[in-house]
MIFIVEX-182920 format. One record per residue (C-alpha): residue number from 1; residue in one letter; z, y, x. Coordinates in nm, 3 decimals, padded with zeros to 5 digits. Last residue first. Layout:
% MIFIVEX-182920
@num:NUM residu:A Z:Z Y:Y X:X
...
//
This chain:
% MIFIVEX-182920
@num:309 residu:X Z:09.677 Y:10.247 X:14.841
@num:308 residu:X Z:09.707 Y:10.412 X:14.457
@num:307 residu:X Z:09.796 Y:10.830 X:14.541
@num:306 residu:X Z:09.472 Y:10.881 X:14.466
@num:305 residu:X Z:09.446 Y:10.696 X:14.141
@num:304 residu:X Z:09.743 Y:10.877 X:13.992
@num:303 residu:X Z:09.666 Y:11.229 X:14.043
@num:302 residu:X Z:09.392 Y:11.227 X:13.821
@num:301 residu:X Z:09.692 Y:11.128 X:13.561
@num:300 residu:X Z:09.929 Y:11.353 X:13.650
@num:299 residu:X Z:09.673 Y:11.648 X:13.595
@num:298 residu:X Z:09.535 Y:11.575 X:13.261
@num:297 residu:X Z:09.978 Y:11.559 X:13.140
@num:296 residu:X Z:09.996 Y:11.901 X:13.330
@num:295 residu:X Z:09.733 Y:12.029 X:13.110
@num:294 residu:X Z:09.902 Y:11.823 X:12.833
@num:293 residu:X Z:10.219 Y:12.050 X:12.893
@num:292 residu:X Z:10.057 Y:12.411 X:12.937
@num:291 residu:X Z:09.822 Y:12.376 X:12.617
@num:290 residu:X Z:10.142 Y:12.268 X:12.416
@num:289 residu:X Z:10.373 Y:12.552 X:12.582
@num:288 residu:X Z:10.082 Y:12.783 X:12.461
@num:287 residu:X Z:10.056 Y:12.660 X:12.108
@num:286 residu:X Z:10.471 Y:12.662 X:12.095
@num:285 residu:X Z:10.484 Y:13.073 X:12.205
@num:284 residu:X Z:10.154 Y:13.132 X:11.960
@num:283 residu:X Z:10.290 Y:12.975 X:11.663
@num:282 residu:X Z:10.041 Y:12.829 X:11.473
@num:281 residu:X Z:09.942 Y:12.529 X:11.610
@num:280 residu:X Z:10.288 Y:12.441 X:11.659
@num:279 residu:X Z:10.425 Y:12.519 X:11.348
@num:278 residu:X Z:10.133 Y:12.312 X:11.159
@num:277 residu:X Z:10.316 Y:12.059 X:11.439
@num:276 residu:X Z:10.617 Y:12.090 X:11.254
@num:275 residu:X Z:10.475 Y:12.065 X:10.913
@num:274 residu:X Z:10.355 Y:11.698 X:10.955
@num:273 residu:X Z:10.711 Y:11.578 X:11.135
@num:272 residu:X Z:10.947 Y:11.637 X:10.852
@num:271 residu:X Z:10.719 Y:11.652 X:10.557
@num:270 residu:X Z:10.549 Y:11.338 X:10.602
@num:269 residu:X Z:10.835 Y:11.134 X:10.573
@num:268 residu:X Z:10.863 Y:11.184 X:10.184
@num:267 residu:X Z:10.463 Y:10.969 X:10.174
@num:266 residu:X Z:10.579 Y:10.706 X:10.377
@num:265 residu:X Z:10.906 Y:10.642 X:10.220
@num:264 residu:X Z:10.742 Y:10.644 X:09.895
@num:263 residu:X Z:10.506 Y:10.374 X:10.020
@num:262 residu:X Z:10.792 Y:10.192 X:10.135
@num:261 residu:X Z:10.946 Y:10.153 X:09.764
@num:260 residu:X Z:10.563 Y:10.114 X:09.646
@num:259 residu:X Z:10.533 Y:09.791 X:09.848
@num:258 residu:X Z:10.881 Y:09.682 X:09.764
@num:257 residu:X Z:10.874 Y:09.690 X:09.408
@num:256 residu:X Z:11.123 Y:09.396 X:09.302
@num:255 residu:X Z:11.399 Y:09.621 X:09.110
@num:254 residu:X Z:11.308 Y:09.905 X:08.840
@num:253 residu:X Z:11.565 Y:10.138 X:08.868
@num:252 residu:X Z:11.585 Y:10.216 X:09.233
@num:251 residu:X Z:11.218 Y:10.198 X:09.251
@num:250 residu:X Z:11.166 Y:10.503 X:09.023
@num:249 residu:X Z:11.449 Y:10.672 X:09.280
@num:248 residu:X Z:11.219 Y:10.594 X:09.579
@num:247 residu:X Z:10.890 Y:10.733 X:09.409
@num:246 residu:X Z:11.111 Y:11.057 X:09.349
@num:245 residu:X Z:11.200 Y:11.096 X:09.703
@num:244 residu:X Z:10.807 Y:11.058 X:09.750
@num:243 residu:X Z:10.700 Y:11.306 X:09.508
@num:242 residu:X Z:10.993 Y:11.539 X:09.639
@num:241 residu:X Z:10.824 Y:11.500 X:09.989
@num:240 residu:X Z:10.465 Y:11.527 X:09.854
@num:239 residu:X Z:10.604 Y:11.883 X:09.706
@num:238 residu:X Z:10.728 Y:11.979 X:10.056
@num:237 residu:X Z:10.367 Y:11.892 X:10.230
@num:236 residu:X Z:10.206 Y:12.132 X:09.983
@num:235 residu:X Z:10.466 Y:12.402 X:10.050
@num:234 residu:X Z:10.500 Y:12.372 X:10.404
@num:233 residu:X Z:10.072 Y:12.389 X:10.393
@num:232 residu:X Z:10.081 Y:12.702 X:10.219
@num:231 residu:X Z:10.374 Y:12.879 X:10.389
@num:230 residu:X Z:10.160 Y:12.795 X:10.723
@num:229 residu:X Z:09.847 Y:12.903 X:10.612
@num:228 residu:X Z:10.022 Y:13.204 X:10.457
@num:227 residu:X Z:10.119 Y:13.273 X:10.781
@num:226 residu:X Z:09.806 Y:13.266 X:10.956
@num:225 residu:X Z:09.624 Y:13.437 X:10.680
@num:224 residu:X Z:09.867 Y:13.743 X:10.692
@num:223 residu:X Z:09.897 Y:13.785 X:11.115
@num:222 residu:X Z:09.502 Y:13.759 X:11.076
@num:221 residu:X Z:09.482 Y:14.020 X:10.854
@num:220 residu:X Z:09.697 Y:14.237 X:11.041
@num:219 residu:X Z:09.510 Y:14.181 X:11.364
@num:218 residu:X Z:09.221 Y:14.358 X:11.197
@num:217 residu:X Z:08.916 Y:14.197 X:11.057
@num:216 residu:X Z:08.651 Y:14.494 X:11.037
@num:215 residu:X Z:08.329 Y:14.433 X:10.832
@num:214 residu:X Z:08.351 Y:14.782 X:10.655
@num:213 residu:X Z:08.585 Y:15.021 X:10.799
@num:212 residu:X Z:08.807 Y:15.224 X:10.550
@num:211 residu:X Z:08.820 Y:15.133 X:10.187
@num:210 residu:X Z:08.733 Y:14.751 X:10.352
@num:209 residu:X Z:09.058 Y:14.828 X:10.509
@num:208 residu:X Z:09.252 Y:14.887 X:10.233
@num:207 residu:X Z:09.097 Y:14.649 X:09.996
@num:206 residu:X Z:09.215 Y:14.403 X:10.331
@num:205 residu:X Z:09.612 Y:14.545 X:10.320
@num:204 residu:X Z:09.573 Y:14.478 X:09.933
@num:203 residu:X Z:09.490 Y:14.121 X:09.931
@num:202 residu:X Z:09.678 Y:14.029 X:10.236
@num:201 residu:X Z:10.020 Y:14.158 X:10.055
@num:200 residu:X Z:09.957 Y:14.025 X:09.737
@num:199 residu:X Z:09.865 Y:13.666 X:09.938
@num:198 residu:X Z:10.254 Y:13.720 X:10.140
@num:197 residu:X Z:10.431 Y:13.815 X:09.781
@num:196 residu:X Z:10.247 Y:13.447 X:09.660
@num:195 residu:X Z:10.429 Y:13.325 X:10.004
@num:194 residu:X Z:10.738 Y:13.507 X:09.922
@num:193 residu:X Z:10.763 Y:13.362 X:09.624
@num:192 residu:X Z:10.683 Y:13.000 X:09.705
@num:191 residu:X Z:10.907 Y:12.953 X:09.966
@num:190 residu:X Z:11.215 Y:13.156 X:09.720
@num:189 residu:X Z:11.142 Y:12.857 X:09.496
@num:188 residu:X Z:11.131 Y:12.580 X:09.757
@num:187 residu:X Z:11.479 Y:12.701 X:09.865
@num:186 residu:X Z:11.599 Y:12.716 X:09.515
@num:185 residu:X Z:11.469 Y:12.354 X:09.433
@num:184 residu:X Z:11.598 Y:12.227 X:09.726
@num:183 residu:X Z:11.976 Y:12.306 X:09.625
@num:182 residu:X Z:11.990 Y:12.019 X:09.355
@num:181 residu:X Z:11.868 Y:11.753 X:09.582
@num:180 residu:X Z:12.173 Y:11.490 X:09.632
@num:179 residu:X Z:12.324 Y:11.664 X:09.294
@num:178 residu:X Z:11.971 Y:11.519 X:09.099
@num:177 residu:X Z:11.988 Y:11.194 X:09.257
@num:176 residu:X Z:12.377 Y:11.132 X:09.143
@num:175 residu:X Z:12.221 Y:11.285 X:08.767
@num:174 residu:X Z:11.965 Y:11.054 X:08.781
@num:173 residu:X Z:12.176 Y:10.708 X:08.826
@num:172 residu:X Z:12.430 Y:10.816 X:08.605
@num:171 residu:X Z:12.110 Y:10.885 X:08.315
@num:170 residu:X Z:11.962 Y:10.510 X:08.483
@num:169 residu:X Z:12.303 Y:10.343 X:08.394
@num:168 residu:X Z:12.495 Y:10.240 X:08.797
@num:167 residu:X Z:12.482 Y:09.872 X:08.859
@num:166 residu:X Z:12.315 Y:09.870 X:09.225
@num:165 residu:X Z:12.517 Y:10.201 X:09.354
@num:164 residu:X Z:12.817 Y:10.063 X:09.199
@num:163 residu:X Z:12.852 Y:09.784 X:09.395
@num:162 residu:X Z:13.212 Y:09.884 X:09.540
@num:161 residu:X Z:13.352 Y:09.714 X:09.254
@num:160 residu:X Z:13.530 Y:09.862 X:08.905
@num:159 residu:X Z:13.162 Y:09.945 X:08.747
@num:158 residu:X Z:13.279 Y:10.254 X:08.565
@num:157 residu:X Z:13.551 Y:10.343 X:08.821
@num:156 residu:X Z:13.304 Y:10.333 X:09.139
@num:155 residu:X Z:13.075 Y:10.522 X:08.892
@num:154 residu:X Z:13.348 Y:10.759 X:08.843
@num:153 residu:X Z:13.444 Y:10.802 X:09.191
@num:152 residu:X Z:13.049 Y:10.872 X:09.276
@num:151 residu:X Z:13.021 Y:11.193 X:09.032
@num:150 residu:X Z:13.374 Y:11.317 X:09.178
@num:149 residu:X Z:13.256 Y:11.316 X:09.480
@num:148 residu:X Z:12.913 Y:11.488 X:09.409
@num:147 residu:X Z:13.049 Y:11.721 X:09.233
@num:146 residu:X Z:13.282 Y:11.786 X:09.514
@num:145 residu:X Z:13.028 Y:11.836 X:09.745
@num:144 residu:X Z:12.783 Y:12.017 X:09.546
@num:143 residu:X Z:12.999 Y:12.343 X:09.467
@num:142 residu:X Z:13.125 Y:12.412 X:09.825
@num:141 residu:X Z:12.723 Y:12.259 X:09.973
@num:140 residu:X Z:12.630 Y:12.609 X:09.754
@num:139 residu:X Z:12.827 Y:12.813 X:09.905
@num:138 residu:X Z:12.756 Y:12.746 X:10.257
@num:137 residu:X Z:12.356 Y:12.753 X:10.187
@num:136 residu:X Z:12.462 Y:13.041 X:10.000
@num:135 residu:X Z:12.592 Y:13.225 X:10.294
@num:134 residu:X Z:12.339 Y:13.082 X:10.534
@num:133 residu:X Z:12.094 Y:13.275 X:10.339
@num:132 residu:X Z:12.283 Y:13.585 X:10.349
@num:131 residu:X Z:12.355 Y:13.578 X:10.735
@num:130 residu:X Z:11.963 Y:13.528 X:10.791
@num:129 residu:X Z:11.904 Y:13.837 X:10.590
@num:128 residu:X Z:12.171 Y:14.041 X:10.740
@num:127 residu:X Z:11.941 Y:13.943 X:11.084
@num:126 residu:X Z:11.616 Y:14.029 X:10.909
@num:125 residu:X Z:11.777 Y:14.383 X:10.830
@num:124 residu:X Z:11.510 Y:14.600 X:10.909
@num:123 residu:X Z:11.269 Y:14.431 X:10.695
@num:122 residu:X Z:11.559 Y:14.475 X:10.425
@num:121 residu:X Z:11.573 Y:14.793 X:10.412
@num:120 residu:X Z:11.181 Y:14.796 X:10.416
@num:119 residu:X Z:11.115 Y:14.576 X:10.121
@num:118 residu:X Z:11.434 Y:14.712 X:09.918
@num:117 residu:X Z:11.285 Y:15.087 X:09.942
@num:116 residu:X Z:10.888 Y:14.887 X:09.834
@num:115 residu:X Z:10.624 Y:15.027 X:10.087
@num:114 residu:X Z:10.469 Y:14.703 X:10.157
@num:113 residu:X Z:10.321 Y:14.546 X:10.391
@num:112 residu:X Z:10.392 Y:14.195 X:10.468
@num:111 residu:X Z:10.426 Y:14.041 X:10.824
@num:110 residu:X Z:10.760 Y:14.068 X:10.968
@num:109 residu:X Z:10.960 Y:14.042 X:10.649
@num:108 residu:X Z:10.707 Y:13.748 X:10.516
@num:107 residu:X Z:10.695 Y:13.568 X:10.843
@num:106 residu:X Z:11.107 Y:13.581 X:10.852
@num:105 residu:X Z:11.094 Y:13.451 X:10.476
@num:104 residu:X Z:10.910 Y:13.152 X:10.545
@num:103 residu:X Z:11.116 Y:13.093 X:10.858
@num:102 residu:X Z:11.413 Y:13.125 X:10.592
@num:101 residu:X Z:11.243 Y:12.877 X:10.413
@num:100 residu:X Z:11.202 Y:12.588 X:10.628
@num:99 residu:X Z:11.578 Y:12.672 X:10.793
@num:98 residu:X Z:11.702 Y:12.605 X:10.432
@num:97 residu:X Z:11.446 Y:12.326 X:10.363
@num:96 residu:X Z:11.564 Y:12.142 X:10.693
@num:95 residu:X Z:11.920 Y:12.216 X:10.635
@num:94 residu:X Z:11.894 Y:12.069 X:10.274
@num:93 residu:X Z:11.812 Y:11.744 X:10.366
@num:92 residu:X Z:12.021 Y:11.738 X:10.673
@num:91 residu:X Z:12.339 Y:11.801 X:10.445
@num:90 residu:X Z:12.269 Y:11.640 X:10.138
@num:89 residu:X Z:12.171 Y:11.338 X:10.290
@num:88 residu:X Z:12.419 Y:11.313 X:10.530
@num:87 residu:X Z:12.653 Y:11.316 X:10.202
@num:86 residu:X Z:12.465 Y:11.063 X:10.039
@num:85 residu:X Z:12.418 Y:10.835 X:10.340
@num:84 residu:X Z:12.798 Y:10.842 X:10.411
@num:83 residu:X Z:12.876 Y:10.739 X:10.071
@num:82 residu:X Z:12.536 Y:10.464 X:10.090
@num:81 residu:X Z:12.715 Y:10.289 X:10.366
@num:80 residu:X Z:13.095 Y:10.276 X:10.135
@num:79 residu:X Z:13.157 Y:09.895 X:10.213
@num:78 residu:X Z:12.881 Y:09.606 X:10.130
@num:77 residu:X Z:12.708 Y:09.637 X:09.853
@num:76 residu:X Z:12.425 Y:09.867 X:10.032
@num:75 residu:X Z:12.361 Y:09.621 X:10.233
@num:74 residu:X Z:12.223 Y:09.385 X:09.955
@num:73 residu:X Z:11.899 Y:09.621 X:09.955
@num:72 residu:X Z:11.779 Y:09.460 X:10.293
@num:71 residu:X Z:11.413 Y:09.506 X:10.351
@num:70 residu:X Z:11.346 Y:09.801 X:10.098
@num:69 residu:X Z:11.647 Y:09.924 X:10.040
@num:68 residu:X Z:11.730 Y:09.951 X:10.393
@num:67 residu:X Z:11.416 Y:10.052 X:10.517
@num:66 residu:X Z:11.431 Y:10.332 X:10.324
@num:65 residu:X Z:11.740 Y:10.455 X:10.442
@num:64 residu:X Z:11.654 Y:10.407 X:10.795
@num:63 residu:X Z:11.329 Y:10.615 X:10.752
@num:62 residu:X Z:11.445 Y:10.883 X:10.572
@num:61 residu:X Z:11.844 Y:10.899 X:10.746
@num:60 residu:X Z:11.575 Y:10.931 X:11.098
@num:59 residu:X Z:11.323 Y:11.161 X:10.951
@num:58 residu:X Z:11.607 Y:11.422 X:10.855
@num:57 residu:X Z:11.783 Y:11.355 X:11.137
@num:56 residu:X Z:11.481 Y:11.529 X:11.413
@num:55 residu:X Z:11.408 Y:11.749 X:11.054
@num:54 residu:X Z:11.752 Y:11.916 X:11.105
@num:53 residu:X Z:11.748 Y:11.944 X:11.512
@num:52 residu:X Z:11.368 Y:12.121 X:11.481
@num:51 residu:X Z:11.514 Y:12.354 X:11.185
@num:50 residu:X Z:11.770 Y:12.429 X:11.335
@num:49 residu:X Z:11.620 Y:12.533 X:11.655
@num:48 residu:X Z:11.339 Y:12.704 X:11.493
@num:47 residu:X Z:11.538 Y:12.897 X:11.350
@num:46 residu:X Z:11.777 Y:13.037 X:11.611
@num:45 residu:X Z:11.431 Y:13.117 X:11.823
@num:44 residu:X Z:11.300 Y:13.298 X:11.500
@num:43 residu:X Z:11.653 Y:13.503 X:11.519
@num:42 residu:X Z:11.653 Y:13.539 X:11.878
@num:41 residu:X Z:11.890 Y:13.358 X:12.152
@num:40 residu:X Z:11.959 Y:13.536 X:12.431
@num:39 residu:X Z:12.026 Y:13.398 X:12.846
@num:38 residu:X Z:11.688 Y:13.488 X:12.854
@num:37 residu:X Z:11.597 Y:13.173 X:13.056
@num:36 residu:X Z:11.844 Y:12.932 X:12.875
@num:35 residu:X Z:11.723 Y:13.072 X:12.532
@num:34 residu:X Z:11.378 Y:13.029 X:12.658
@num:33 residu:X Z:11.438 Y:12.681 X:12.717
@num:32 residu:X Z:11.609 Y:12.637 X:12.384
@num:31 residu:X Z:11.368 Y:12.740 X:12.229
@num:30 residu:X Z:11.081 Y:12.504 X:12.397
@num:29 residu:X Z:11.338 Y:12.226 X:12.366
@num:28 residu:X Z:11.344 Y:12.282 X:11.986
@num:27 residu:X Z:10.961 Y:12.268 X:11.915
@num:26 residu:X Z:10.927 Y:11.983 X:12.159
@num:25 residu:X Z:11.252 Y:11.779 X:11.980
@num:24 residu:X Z:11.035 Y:11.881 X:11.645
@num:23 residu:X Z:10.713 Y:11.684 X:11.793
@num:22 residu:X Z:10.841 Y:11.423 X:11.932
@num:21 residu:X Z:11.138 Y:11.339 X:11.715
@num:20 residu:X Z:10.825 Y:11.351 X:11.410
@num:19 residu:X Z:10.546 Y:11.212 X:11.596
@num:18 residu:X Z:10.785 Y:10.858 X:11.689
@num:17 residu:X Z:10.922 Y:10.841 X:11.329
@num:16 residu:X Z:10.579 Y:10.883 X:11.150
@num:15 residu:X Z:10.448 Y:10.627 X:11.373
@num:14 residu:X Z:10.718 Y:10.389 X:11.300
@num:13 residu:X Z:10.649 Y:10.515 X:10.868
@num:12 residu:X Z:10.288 Y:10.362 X:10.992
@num:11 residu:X Z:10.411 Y:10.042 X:11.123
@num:10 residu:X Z:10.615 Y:09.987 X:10.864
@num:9 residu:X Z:10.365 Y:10.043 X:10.565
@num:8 residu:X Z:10.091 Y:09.800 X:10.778
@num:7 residu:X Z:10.351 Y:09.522 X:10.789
@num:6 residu:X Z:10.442 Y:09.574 X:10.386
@num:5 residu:X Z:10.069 Y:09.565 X:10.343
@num:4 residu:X Z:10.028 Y:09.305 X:10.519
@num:3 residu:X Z:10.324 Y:09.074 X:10.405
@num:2 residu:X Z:10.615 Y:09.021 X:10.560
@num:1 residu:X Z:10.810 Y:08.711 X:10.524
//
């Protein structure tokens, strides 16, 4: 049976599952609706798709996977489940960072100032830059794929049963983590420069301004702090994902810690569905459609009593 704080852990990572598809499945069905009315699909539209579609899975294989080692580990030993997992894992995991940081780098291109040749041939390039990205996103799933094959084989062949995942050493145990998140730490790298490039970029646009017109906040400025809000808070919310993926692995090796096994789920699900509505509230297309949609939500439910007999 259940305790309370096992109850309470549950309900909350349901609640976490329930904002997250709603909020990313509004981000993406805004897009898409302008896609459908434009009949073209922009690079920031593109985005936003993926990454709405990504983090829709992402806090699905979170949730259910955690769930399933905490509530029912012995599932695991049963066929090749936590195979399929693994490779899901690897794929929606690093999609969401991928389209994550890309957006970062889209606000940066669009935003900064700077007079740099490589800064502006590739600000007018954003659609190269995209292609790039997606390039080593490509590459990089060609080199952690197999490794990660070959890296489950041979703990298939260490243990000789189909329970390897429960008997695998801690070092074999780390190193299968570590290929399941290797290509995050890139992603979260290039996040973090180009927001730190974003801050140079604010800092010197406003001692050029304050050079000019005292007092004055231009558009510019607000353009900066807006999206180095949003780089800020993806990055904080990112790092409490890896500390939560990494509470799950501790648990892994040290059996009989449900409560903190759930807690980690908790805390890695609040990426997926906590920076999405940041996204929301700060871009100006999704803010709108928002405002627009629980307007109309106010207005179906006057309507309600009158039409009562």
């Amino acid at each position: 049976m259940l305790s309370i704080v096992e109850g309470l852990f549950i309900f909350i990572a349901v609640i976490e599952t329930i904002l997250g598809i709603l909020g990313n499945g509004f981000i993406g069905l805004v897009n898409c609706i302008d896609f459908v009315k434009k009949k073209k699909c922009s690079v920031i539209g593109l985005i936003l798709i993926g990454l709405a579609t990504s983090r829709m899975f992402l806090i699905w294989i979170i949730i259910t996977d955690g769930f399933i080692k905490a509530l029912s580990p012995d599932t695991y030993s049963h066929g090749n489940l936590i195979e399929y997992i693994s490779y899901l894992w690897v794929i929606i995991n690093h999609s969401s960072v991928f389209f994550a940081t890309t957006l970062s780098i889209f606000y940066f291109l669009k935003i900064a100032n700077f007079s740099h040749r490589v800064f502006l041939c590739w600000k007018h390039r954003i659609n190269k830059v995209f292609s790039l990205l997606m390039g080593l996103l490509l590459m990089s799933w060609l080199f952690i794929f197999p490794s990660l094959i070959k890296t489950i084989n041979d703990y298939k062949a260490k243990n000789k049963n189909i329970t390897w995942y429960l008997n695998a050493s801690k070092n074999d145990y780390i190193t299968y983590q570590f290929l399941c998140n290797l290509e995050i730490i890139f992603f979260f790298t290039l996040s973090l420069v180009t927001c730190f490039l974003l801050i140079i970029s604010l800092w010197r646009h406003n001692r050029h301004m304050q050079s000019n017109v005292l007092g004055v906040r231009d558009s510019s400025s607000e353009a900066h702090v807006r999206a180095i809000k949003v780089l800020i808070s993806f990055s904080i919310l990112l790092i409490l994902h890896f500390i939560g993926i990494v509470i799950e692995i501790s648990c892994n090796l040290v059996p009989e810690k449900k409560v903190l096994m759930m807690f980690g789920v908790t805390i890695s699900a609040l990426y997926p569905w906590g920076h999405s509505f940041i996204l929301i509230l700060a871009n100006n297309k999704l803010k709108q459609a928002s405002l627009k949609l629980l307007q109309l939500l106010k207005c179906c439910r006057k309507e309600k009593p009158l039409r009562a007999p």
